[in-house]
ROGUDREN-836037 format. One record per residue (C-alpha): x, y, z; residue in three letters. Coordinates in steps of 0.2 Angstrom, whole numbers, plus 5000, padded with zeros to 4 digits. Example, Ala and Ser with C-alpha at 12.3 -4.5 7.8 and 13.67 -1.06 7.14 Angstrom:
! residues 2
506249785039ALA 506849955036SER 
! end
This chain:
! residues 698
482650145008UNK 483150124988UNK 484850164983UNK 485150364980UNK 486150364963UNK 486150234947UNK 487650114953UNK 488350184934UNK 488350344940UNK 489650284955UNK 491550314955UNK 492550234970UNK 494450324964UNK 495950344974UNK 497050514974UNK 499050444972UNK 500850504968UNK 502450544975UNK 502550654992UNK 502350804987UNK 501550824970UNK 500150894976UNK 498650754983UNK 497950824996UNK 497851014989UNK 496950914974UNK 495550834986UNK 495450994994UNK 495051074978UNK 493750954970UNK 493050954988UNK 492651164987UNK 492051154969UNK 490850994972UNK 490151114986UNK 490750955000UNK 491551115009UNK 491351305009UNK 493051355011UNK 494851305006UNK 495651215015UNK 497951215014UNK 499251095019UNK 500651225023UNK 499051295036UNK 499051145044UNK 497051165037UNK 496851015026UNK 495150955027UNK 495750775022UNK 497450775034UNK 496450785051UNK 497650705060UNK 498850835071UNK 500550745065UNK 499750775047UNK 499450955051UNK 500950985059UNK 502450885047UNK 501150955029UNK 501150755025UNK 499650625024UNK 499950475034UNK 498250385036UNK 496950355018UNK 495750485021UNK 494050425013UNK 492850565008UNK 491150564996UNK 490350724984UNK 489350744970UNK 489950804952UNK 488550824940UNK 487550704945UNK 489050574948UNK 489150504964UNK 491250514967UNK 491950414984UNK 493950464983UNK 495150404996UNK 496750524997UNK 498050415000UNK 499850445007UNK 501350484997UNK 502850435010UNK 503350285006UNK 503450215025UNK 501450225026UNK 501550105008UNK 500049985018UNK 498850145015UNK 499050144996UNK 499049944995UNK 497449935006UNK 496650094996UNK 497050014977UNK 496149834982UNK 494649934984UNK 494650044971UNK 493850064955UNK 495050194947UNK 496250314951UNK 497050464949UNK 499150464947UNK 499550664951UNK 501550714944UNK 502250874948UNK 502550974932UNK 504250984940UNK 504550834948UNK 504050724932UNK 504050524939UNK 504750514957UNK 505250364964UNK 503650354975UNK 502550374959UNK 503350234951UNK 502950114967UNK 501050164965UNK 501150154949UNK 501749974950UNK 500349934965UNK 499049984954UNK 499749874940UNK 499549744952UNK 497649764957UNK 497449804938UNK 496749984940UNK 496250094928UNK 497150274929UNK 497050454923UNK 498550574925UNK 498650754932UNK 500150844929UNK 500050974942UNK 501151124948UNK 501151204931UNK 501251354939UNK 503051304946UNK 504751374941UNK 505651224928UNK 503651154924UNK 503851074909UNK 502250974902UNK 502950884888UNK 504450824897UNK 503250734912UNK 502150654896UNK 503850564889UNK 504150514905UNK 502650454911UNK 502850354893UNK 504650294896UNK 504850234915UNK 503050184917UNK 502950094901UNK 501050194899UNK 500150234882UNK 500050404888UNK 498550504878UNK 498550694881UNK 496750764883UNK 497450924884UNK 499151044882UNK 499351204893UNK 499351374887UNK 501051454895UNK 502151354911UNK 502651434927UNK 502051614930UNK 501251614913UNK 500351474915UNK 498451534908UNK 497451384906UNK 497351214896UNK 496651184878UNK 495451034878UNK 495950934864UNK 494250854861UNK 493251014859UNK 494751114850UNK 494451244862UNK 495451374873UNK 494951374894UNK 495451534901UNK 495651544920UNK 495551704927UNK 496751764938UNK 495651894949UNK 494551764955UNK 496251654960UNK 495851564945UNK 494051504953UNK 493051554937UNK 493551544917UNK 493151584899UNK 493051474883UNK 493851574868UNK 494551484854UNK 496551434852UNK 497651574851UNK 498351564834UNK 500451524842UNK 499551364851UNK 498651304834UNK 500051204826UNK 500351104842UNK 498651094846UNK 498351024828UNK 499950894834UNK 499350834849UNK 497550824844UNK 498050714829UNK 499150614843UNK 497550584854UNK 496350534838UNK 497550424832UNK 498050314850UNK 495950324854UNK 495450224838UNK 496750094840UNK 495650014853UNK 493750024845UNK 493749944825UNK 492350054820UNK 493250204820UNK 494950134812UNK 494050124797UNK 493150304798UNK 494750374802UNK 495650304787UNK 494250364777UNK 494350564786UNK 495250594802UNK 494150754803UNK 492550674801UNK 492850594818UNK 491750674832UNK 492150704849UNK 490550594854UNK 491150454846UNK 492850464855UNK 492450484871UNK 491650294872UNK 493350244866UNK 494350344875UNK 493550264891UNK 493450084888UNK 495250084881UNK 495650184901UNK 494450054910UNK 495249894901UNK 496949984906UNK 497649994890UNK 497850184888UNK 498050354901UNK 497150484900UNK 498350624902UNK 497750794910UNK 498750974918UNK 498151114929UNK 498751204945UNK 497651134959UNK 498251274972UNK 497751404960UNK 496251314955UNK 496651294938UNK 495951134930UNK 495151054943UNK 493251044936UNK 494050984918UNK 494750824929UNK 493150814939UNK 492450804921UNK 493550664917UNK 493550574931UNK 491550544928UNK 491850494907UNK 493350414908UNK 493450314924UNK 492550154929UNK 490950134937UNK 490649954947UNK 489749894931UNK 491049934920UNK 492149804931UNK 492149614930UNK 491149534945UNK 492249514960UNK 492749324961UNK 493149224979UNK 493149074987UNK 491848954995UNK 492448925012UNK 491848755012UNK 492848704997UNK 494348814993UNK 494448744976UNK 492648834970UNK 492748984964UNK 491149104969UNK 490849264959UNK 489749414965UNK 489049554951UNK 488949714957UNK 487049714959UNK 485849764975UNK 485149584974UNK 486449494975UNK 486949414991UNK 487949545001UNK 489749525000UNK 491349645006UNK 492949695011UNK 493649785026UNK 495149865020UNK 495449985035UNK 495149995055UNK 495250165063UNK 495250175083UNK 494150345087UNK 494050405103UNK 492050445102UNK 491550295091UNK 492850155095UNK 493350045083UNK 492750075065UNK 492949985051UNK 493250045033UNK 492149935020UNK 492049915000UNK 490249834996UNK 490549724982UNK 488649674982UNK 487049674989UNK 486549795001UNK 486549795021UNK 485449875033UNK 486149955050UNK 485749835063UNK 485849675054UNK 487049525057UNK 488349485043UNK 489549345042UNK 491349365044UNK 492049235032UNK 493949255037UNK 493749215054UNK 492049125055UNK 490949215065UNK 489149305065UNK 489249485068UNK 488249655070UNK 488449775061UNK 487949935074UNK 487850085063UNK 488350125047UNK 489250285042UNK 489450385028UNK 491350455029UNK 491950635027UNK 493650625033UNK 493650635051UNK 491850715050UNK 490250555046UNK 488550575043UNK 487350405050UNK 486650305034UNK 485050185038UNK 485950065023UNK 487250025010UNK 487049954996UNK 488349884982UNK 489649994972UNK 489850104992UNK 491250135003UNK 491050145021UNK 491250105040UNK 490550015052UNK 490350015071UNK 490149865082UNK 491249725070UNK 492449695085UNK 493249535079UNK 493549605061UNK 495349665054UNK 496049735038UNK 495749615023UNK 494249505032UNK 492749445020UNK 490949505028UNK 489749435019UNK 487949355016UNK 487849195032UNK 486749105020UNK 487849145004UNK 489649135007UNK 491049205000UNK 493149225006UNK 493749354994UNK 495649384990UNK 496449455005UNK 497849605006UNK 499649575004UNK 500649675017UNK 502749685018UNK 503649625032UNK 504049755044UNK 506049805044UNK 506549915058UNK 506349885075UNK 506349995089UNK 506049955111UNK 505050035121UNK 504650035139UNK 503550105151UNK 503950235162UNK 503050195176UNK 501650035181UNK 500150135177UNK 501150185158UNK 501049985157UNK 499349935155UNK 499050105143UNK 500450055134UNK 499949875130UNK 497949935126UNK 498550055116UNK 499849955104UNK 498549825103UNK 497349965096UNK 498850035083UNK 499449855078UNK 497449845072UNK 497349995063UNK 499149955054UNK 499549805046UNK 501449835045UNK 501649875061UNK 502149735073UNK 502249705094UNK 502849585102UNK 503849565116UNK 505749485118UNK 505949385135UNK 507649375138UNK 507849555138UNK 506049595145UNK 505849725131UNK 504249785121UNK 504849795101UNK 504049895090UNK 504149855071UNK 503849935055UNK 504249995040UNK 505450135042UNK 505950265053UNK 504750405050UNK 503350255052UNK 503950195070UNK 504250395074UNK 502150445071UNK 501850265080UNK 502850355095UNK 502250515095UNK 500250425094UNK 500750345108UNK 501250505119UNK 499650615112UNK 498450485109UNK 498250365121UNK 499150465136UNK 500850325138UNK 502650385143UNK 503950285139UNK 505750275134UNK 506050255118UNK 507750135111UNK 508850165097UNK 508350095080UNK 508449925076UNK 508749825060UNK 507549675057UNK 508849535053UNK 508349385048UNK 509349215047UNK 509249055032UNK 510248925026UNK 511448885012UNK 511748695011UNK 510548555013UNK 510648465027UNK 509848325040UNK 509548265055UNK 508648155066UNK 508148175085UNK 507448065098UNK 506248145113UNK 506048025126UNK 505448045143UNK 504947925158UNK 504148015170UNK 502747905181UNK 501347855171UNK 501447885153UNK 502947935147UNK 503448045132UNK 504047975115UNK 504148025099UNK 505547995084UNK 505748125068UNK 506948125054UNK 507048305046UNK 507948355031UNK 508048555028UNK 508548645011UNK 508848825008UNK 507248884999UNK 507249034986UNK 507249224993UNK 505649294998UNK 504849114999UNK 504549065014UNK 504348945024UNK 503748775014UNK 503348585025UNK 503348445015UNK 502848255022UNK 503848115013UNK 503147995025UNK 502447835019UNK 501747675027UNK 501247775045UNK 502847785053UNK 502247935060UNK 500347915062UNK 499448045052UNK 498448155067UNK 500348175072UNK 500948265056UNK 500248445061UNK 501348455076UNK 502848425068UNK 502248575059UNK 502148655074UNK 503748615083UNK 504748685065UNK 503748825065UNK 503948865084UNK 505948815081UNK 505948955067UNK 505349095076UNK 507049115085UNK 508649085075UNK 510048975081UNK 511449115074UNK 510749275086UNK 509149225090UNK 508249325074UNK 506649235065UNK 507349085053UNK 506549125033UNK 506649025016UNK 506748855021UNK 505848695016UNK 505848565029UNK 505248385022UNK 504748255037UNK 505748095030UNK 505547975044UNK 505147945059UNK 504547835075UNK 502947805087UNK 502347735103UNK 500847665105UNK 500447735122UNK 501747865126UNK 501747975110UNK 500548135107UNK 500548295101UNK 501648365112UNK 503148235113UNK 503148255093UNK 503148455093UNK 504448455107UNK 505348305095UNK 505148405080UNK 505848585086UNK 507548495093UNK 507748405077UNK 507748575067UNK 508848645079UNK 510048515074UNK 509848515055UNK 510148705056UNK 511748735064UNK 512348595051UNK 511748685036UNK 512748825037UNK 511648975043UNK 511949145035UNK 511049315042UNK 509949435031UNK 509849595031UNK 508549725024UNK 509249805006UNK 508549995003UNK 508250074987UNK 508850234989UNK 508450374975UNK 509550534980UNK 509350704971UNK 510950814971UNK 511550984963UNK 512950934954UNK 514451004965UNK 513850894981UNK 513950744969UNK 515550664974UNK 515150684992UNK 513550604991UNK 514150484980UNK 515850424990UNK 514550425006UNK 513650284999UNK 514950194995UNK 515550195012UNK 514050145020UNK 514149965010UNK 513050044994UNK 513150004977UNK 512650184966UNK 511850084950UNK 511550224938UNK 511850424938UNK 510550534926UNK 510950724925UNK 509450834925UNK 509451034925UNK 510951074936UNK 510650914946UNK 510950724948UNK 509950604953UNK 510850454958UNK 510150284962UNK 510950164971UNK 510350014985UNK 511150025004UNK 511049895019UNK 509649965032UNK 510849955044UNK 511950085039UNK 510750215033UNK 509950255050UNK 509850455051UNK 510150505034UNK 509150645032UNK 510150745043UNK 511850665036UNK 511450695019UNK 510950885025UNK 512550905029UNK 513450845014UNK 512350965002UNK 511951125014UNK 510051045016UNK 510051064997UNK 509850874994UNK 508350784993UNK 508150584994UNK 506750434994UNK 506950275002UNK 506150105003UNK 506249945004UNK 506949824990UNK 507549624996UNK 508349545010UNK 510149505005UNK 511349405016UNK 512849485028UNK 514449495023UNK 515349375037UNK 516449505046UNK 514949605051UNK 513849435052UNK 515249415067UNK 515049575074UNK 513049545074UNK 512949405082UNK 514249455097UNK 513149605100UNK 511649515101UNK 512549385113UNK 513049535124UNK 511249605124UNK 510549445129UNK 511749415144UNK 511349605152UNK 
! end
């Protein structure tokens, strides 16, 4: 079957900003006006087409990347509504390294939210190209201007206004397009559904003239050609000529297209589907996509974004459905694939079949006899494949770059109520710790206790209530824990004999280790210094192994060791008693040793913490914070308010949004994520560790 739409006419974009700003009642609009559905559907109903899942309905919040296709003048658009809560981060990451584009949504409020900055700075990352919406203009303290300077000055973006609105709050009218120079009108009685074209009204004309001259001027910076035209005559510049530069200076990243409307009143949502098809990229406006050979990590392996190219992939998603099973989400970077057929998993080396192939509407799917390059989609029947695995052409293979995920930071026990809530419960954690990346199980042996871990409170409290409505499983749920860590501060070294005579062989095998503190958020590094096969070679991996297995629990209190590099010095070998064992046993004892010589320290997970005040609960907030161990780094006053921002230990933060409640009569508002890992003072290092000791010996 050949491919529907010109791959041109294709635009894979996400939908991103800060919780809040308005997402999901944007992709519920373009939904209604592409004709994708026939009535509107509103977060505060619990209705939302794209949040289909009931703690989504319920909380008015998007949790899981919803992905979703329709059709705008002949455009093909695939958009994937992404969460705003910062504790569901791995949804936006995943969503990015697929994408093509994106749309940033600001409230008109609001302006640049903590969260909009970290999506911002993830899209940076994956080197995305972006338009911005500034929504809500219907809002009481709306204020377009103010967003665009701030959109300049904290996200360091060439900001270029397509358009200026006509009024704010209640008297926001419509938007003058400054490449046409002309006036849209949306009318009210039709809930701002349909509109008129009139020319500028004469009290807009001077700053229309302003911010028209603002957009010429940034849009031939980036196409030569024009430069010289515009010196010449700005007015002889057409908008047919800037259009091409407005969206290849967008595509290489270099400016932002900046657009407003009021997407729950339907105003300005067709002029961004309009932008989205000029100014965004298609797949063909991209670089090809560039991997590894598998046989030779070294070689770098690049795919276009062409049908008849060998088929390569990424699954950036697994979704457990109760119909289907397991699907997984895919981006097609080229080639095509037929339903039926076997692919290659190049992660994990193995051949696969692909079942069926479907089309997704949110929670809704239509079956599609193929794929081809430039599509997003899932598939049924990839049982080995997770988040971030390669599926690509057996004959033609290709790793491409996988997804980054943070380490999880808080921890949380639970435990089945009864035998039978047992075996749903471990089913059903293995199904969730597939879906979600930052969610870790595993289970602690001394206490006998299954530990859930993730990336912030509201995170492990859906994974909870998924457990209890999904998959059935009563269980007790523990108090929230903080995910410590321990490392070193002082070089150290040590060396460690294991031998054994038992009958028959014995066990022998000889390591010198030395261990030095490595730099924060590194790692764990091995290096081998041996030389002249003191340790025979086949040996060397095992030692690996033994640190690696010695790391896992911490000498201080039992928590994972990070940041270290451990270089193998020396060493001994028996001919017939050593193996792989002795030397892993050997190896784990000897880094026990080094440790507890060079000066273990605990870490603990550091929050940035963004707290919006009215002004009279300032002090409060402010000496509550400094209590909890916090530093406040910065205060900036806006309209009545403060915003303060600060950084706080994990450990003492737990329950906040009730506390902070309290100390502003609910009138406080505050975002919080994760920043670094930053060692324990001593005092409460002591106290720590005596707890853990304590828990151990129940």
């Amino acid at each position: 079957m050949p491919r529907m739409i010109n791959l041109g006419k294709v635009r894979n974009i996400g939908i991103m900003a800060h919780i809040d700003a308005g997402k999901t009642t944007l992709t519920e609009r373009v939904l209604f006006f592409t004709g994708k559905s026939h009535k509107l559907g509103e977060v505060h109903d619990g209705k939302a087409q794209m949040d289909w899942m009931k703690q989504e309905q319920e909380r008015g919040i998007t949790i899981t990347s919803a992905a979703t296709t329709c059709y705008w003048k002949d455009h093909r658009i695939n958009i994937i509504d992404t969460p705003g809560h910062v504790d569901f981060t791995v949804e936006v990451e995943r969503s990015l390294r697929v994408l093509d584009g994106a749309i940033a949504i600001f409230c008109a409020v609001g302006g640049v939210e903590p969260q909009s900055e970290a999506v911002w700075r993830q899209s940076q990352k994956y080197n995305v190209p972006k338009i911005a919406f500034i929504n809500k203009m219907d809002r009481i303290g709306a204020d377009f201007f103010w967003v665009l300077k701030t959109i300049e000055d904290n996200l360091k973006a060439n900001a270029i206004p397509m358009q200026i609105p006509i009024g704010a709050e209640d008297k926001f009218r419509g938007v003058i397009d400054l490449l046409e120079m002309k006036a849209y009108i949306y009318d009210d009685d039709s809930a701002g559904k349909n509109f008129h074209i009139e020319d500028i009204p004469a009290d807009y004309l001077e700053e229309a003239k302003k911010y028209h001259h603002i957009m010429v001027e940034k849009a031939v910076e980036l196409e030569d050609s024009l430069m010289e035209k515009y010196l010449e005559s700005e007015d002889s510049i057409t908008a047919e000529e800037l259009i091409p530069a407005i969206r290849k200076g967008t595509i290489a990243n270099k400016i932002v297209p900046v657009l407003c409307g009021a997407a729950f009143k339907n105003k300005g949502v067709r002029k961004l589907l309009d932008a989205i098809n000029l100014y965004l990229p298609s797949p063909v406006d991209l670089p090809p996509v560039e991997g590894r050979d598998p046989d030779d990590t070294e070689k770098t392996v690049v795919r276009k974004p062409d049908d008849n190219e060998p088929f390569s992939a990424l699954a950036f998603k697994v979704q457990t459905d109760p119909h289907m099973g397991k699907l997984i989400y895919f981006r097609v970077y080229s080639g095509y694939l037929k339903a039926g057929s076997y692919i290659y998993n190049a992660t994990k080396g193995r051949r696969e079949r692909v079942g069926r192939i479907l089309q997704m509407h949110a929670n809704e799917r239509e079956i599609r006899p193929d794929i081809y390059a430039g599509d997003i989609a899932a598939a049924i029947g990839l049982d080995r494949t997770v988040t971030g695995d390669t599926l690509c052409d057996i004959d033609n293979q290709i790793i491409l770059e996988a997804i980054e995920f943070p380490a999880p930071v808080i921890a949380i026990s639970v435990k089945p109520q009864s035998r039978a809530d047992k075996d749903k419960l471990s089913k059903a954690l293995m199904r969730l710790a597939e879906e979600d990346p930052t969610f870790v199980v595993h289970v602690d042996h001394e206490t006998n206790e299954t530990i859930l871990s993730g990336m912030g409170e509201l995170h492990l409290e859906i994974i909870v209530d998924r457990l209890k409505r999904e998959f059935k499983v009563e269980a007790e749920v523990g108090a929230p824990k903080v995910a410590y860590k321990e490392t070193i501060i002082k070089e150290s070294e040590a060396t460690y004999k294991h031998v054994k005579q038992t009958g028959g062989h014995g066990q022998y095998a000889h390591v010198e280790l030395v261990l030095a503190p490595g730099k924060p958020g590194e790692g764990f590094e091995f290096e081998n210094s041996i030389h002249g096969g003191n340790i025979p070679r086949e040996y060397i991996p095992s030692v690996e192994k033994g640190v690696i297995e010695a790391m896992q629990k911490g000498i201080l209190a039992g928590f994972p060791v990070v940041d270290v590099k451990v270089e193998l010095v020396d060493g001994s070998f028996h001919e017939v008693d050593s193996s792989e064992m002795a030397f892993k046993t050997a190896a784990r004892e000897c880094f026990k040793l080094a440790f507890r010589k060079s000066v273990p320290v605990l870490l603990e997970p550091y929050m940035s913490l963004e707290v919006t005040t009215p002004d009279e609960y300032m002090g409060s907030v402010v000496g509550h914070i400094c209590s909890k161990r916090g530093k406040v780094l910065g205060m900036e006053a806006k309209a009545g308010s403060q915003i303060i921002a600060a950084e706080a230990p994990l450990g003492e933060m737990f329950g906040y949004v009730s506390t902070l409640r309290t100390l502003s009569s609910g009138r406080a508002t505050y975002s919080m994520h994760f920043e670094k890992y930053v060692q324990v003072p001593m005092n409460i290092a002591e106290e720590i560790v005596e707890e853990k000791k304590k828990a151990s010996a129940k």
